[in-house]
C-alpha positions in Angstrom: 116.8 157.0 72.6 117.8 160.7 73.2 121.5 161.4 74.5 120.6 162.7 77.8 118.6 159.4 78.4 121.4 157.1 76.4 124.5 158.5 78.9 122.1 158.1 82.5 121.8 154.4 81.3 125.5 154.3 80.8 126.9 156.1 84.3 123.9 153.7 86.1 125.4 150.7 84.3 129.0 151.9 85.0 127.6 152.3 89.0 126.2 148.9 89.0 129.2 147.5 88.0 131.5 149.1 89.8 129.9 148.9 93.1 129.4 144.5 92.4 133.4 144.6 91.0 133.8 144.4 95.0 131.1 141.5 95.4 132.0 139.5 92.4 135.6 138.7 91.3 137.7 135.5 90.5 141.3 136.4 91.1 143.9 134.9 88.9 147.3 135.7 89.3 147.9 139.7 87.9 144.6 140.1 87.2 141.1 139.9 88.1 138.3 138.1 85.8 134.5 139.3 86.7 131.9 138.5 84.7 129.8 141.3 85.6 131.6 143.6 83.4 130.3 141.2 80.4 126.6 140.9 81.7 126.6 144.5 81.6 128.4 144.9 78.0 125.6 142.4 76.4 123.2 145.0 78.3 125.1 147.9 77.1 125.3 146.0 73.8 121.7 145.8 73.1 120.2 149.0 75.2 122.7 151.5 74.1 124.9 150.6 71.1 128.4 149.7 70.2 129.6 153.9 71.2 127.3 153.9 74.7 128.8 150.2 75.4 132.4 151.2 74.7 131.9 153.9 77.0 130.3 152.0 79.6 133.2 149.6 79.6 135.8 152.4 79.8 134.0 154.1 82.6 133.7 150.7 84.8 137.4 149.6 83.8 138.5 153.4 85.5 136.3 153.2 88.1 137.6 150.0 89.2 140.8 150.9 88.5 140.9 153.7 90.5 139.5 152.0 93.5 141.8 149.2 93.5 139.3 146.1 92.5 140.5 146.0 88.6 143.8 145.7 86.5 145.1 147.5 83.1 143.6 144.5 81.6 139.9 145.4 82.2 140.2 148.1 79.4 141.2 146.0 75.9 139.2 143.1 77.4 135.9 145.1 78.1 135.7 147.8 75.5 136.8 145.1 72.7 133.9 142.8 73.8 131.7 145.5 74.2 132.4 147.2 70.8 131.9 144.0 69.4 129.1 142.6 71.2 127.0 146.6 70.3 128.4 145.9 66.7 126.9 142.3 65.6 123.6 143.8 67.5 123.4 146.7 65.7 123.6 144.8 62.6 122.1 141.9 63.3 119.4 142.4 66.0 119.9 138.7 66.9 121.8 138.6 71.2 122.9 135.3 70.4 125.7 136.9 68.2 125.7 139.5 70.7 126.7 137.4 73.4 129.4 135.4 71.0 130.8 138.7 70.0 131.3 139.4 73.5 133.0 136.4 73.9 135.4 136.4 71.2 135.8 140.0 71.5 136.8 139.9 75.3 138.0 136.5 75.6 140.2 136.1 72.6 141.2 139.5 71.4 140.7 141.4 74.1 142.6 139.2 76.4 145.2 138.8 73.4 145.4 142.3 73.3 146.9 142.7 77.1 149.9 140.6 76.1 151.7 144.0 75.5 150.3 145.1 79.0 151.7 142.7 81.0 155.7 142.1 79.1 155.8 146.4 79.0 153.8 147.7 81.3 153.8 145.1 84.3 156.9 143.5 83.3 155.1 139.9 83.4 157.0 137.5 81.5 153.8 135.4 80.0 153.0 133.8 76.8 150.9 135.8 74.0 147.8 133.1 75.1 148.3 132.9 78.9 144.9 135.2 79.5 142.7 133.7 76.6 141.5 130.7 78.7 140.4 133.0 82.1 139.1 136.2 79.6 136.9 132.9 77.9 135.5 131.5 80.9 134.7 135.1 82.5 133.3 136.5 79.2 131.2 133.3 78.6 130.2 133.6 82.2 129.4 136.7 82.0 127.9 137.0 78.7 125.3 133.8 78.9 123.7 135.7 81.9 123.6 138.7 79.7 122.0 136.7 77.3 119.2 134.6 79.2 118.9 138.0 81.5 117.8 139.4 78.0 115.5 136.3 76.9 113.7 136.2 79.8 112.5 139.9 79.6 111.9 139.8 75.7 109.4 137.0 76.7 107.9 138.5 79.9 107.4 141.9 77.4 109.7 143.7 80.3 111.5 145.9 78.3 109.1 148.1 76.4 111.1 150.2 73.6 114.4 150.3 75.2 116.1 147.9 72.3 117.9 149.8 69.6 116.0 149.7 66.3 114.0 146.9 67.6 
């Protein structure tokens, strides 16, 4: 896949996911878990790569940021999953580790990895694990739509050379 066609995929992804961020949300306490953002890291995952996917989550986690409907959280929780979810496809070619790797990377380090967020940033007293049960359930969520979203394509023939290195 060329650049030019790689980042359109990843603004249309961003757009899709920003625009349902107002639709589709579970709030919980300081922040908000939506398992759209890991549907479309799977997708970015497996379409675009681990780079494209990181970006994707980065973009999504701003835009959503800037218009109110996400937290500071959204950015170690996506991009982690996302890197991780484009890594184990990239080397593995198999989107059941994809989808795993989106789970553990979002919903047990990424969500691990806002513990410094919330005691300096937000000033929220919490516990290093408070996050790792909602970033679980949302990334699972999230990422077993991904994942049947993905199977049922694959077998209908739907997707037609746009999986990396097939």
């Amino acid at each position: 896949m060329n650049k030019t066609r790689a980042i359109t995929y990843t603004a249309i992804i961003s757009a899709i996911t920003t625009i349902s961020s107002n639709l589709i949300f579970i709030p919980l306490g300081f922040a908000k878990i939506f398992p759209i953002q890991h549907l479309a890291n799977v997708l970015s995952a497996v379409f675009l790569g681990p780079w494209y996917a990181v970006l994707q989550a980065f973009l999504t986690s701003t835009l959503r940021n800037m218009l109110g409907t996400g937290s500071l959280f959204a950015y170690p929780g996506s991009m982690i999953g996302a890197l991780l979810a484009g890594i184990l496809y990239s080397k593995t070619k198999n989107m059941e580790l994809t989808a795993l790797g989106e789970v553990i990377g979002t919903g047990i380090l990424g969500a691990i990895a806002t513990y410094p967020i919330g005691v300096l940033l937000l000033g929220q007293e919490t516990t290093l694990f408070a996050l790792v049960p909602a970033f679980v359930m949302s990334s699972f969520g999230g990422a077993l739509i991904g994942y049947v979203l993905l199977k049922i394509l694959v077998r209908n023939h739907a997707l037609n050379g746009l999986l990396i290195n097939k």
